[in-house]
C-alpha angles and dihedrals in degrees: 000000000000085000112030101139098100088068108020089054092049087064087039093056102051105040101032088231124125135210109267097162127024137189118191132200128188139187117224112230113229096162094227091160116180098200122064111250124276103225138004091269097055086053094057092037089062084038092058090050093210109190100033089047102107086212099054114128092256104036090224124136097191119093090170118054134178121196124198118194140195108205133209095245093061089262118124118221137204124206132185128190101168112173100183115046140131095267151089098248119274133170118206135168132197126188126189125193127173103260094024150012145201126208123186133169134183109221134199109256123247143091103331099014132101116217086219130002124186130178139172122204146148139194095307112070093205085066102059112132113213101205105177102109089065096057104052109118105213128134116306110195113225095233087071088058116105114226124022100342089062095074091060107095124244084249106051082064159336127223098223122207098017123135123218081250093063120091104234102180104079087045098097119239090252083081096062107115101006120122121274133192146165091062094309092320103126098073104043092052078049098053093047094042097058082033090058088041088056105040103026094236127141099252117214098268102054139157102267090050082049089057095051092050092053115025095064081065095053093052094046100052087047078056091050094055085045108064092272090286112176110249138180132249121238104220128192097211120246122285134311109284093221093065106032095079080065099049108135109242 
């Protein structure tokens, strides 16, 4: 839970709504692995018994976490961040509203997965909206964006790793070609972060958004070493009002 932004901005993000009270769960790590290790590094890894050692960096013994949150807007949230599990690594999100909801989930590759799945539903199961098509990052050649951008050639650039979700037209032409990752992320932090440099502004992604992504972890693994008390989450108020009619959209 020392790291939970990934998933709790993700919720954030979407509804607005912050963590006020936490409880937090762990599960403490005693290696008892039933199958021998698959590399030399595995071995070691097991050997060097990580989360149950009392010296390690974080003295945590938990490598699997579960955090339970009481929001601001009345909604409850679960987050996962489990480190040691059966599995081939995976990251996946429901959310469930009352007239509608949205599952994705980011699969392994290989034969009979799929690398993101998105869909949106409701009650009626004729209705369900597959929208994984949309959120493939792949190339995107300049030449397809509306705009400005419209009038660059496919071959003066590529935007790597967009999605055909992703407006691409406020991103500048100096992009075109770079890398890209976290689902077509990178830029755009890019691009607000230089914006907000240049105007003063309070870009999209801030501090006191940063602080509502990370702090409800820290309280909750202080919740998980404390016999998963509620407790409840500090929180440092939105923006300076001042400044948030210039945030840059």
């Amino acid at each position: 839970m020392f790291y939970p932004t990934h998933s709790t901005s993700m919720i954030v993000s979407v509804t607005g709504a912050h963590a006020t009270h936490v409880c937090g769960m762990g599960i403490p790590d005693h290696r008892n692995c039933q199958y021998p290790p698959a590399s030399e590094a595995e071995r070691q890894y097991r050997e060097d018994d990580f989360y149950a050692r009392e010296d390690n960096v974080w003295k945590n013994p938990f490598s699997n976490e579960t955090m339970l949150c009481k929001m601001s807007d009345g909604s409850v949230t679960r987050i996962n961040e489990f480190r040691r599990i059966g599995h081939t690594g995976t990251v996946g999100m429901s959310m469930f509203g009352t007239d509608g909801s949205y599952e994705q989930q980011i699969s392994p590759t290989g034969t009979g997965y799929s690398t993101k799945a998105g869909i949106w539903l409701n009650k009626n199961l004729d209705e369900r909206l597959d929208i994984t098509d949309l959120l493939v990052c792949e190339g995107i050649p300049a030449s397809q964006i509306e705009g400005v951008m419209g009038k660059v050639t496919s071959t003066d650039g590529t935007h790597e790793g967009a999605s055909k979700l992703h407006d691409l037209t406020r991103l500048p032409r100096e992009f075109l070609g770079l890398p890209n990752g976290h689902a077509g992320s990178h830029q755009f932090l890019v691009d607000d972060f230089v914006k907000a440099c240049v105007s003063g502004k309070i870009p999209p992604n801030n501090v006191w958004d940063a602080a509502r992504y990370l702090i409800p972890g820290f309280i909750a693994h202080e919740s998980a070493m404390n016999g998963s008390i509620l407790m409840e989450v500090p929180d440092f108020g939105d923006p300076p009002e001042d400044n948030r009619a210039g945030r840059l959209l």
